[in-house]
Phi, psi and omega in degrees: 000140176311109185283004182265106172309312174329279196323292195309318197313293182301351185279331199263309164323316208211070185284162185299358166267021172258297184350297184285016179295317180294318148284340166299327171303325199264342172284331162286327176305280188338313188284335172283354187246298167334276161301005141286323170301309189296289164301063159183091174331328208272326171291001183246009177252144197348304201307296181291342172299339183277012166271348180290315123064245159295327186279359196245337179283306156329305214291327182275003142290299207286343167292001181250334204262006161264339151289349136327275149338303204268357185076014188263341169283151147286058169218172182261179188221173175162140180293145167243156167267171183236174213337302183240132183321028188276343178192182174251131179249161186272116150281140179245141156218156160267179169287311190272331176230173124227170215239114161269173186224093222221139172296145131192166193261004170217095202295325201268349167263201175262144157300173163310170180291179170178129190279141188255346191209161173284140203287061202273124170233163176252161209291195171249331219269146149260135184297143179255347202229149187302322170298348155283326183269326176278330187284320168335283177323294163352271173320290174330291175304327180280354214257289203279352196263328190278313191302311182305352176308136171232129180309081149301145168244141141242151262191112166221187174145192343260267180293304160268172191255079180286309201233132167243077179254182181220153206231135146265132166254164212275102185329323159266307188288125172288098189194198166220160181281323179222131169210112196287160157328152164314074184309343182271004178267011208210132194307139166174046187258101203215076273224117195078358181301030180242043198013029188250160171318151169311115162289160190259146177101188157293177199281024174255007205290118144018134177240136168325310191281000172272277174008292183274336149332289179314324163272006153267008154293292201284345161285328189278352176295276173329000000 
């Protein structure tokens, strides 16, 4: 066993007998993002090419929160916004972590910030009535059950799906404390792990209902 706490943490969060479900989910986000750029001209114009991107972020939150759904993860899900309220990302949590799913072009380093939790503060106000002081009470707990949490990345990119890892990361520092193997380096062609039927073709094929999440995004935009 590994003397790196960091390691052990990611090994007891995210044991290797989940692992390859996750770059296939990302191989598949890419290609939904990818044929969605294809089916919509507007998207093929200089402009819109700096939107893919954002469409590899989507597709690949909505890919986890259906594995999620489907129970091939152990874990709960929630949309989060992110540092700043421009938009929202899929959080995965344990009792003990949470896990974001974040582009970046140098795995050894962090994604951007993003707010991961809600700001829970306590109030100033004395509370005057009993039913105030238990939502108080509430908040409070739910405030020390969240701080105690400690923060995974999984961590892919960039423009092609060179790399998949999964990082603890360093509380200060841009860096990481533990940074796992390349998963994508590892057998992980794995047909249905969405709890949907096996799709035809390869195991990187698009999954429809992401797709069409996404264009109901882009709709709701317009």
């Amino acid at each position: 066993m590994s003397d790196n706490l960091a390691e052990i943490v990611v090994d007891d969060v995210v044991p290797e007998s989940i692992r390859p479900i996750i770059p296939s989910a990302l191989r598949r986000a890419y290609a939904a993002a990818d044929q969605t750029m294809d089916q919509h001209p507007y998207l093929a114009t200089p402009g819109g090419k700096y939107q893919r991107g954002d469409l590899i972020m989507l597709a690949a939150s909505f890919e986890f929160e259906l594995l999620v759904r489907a129970g091939n993860l152990p874990f709960d899900g929630d949309w989060q916004f992110f540092a700043r309220p421009t938009g929202k990302h899929f959080v995965m949590f344990t009792d003990s972590a949470r896990i974001t799913v974040g582009q970046v072009d140098d795995p050894r380093k962090k994604p951007r910030p993003a707010k991961h939790r809600e700001n829970y503060s306590e109030l100033n106000e004395i509370f005057l009535f009993p039913e105030f002081n238990e939502e108080r009470a509430r908040i409070v707990r739910e405030a020390e059950k969240e701080g105690a949490r400690r923060l995974l990345h999984i961590l892919h990119g960039y423009q092609t799906l060179t790399f998949v890892h999964i990082a603890y990361p360093h509380p200060e520092r841009n860096e990481h404390i533990f940074l796992s193997s390349n998963l994508l380096s590892r057998p992980h062609d794995l047909s249905g792990d969405a709890g949907l039927p096996p799709p035809e073709g390869p195991s990187d094929s698009p999954n429809p209902e992401v797709i069409d999440n996404i264009e109901r995004r882009l709709r709701d935009e317009e």
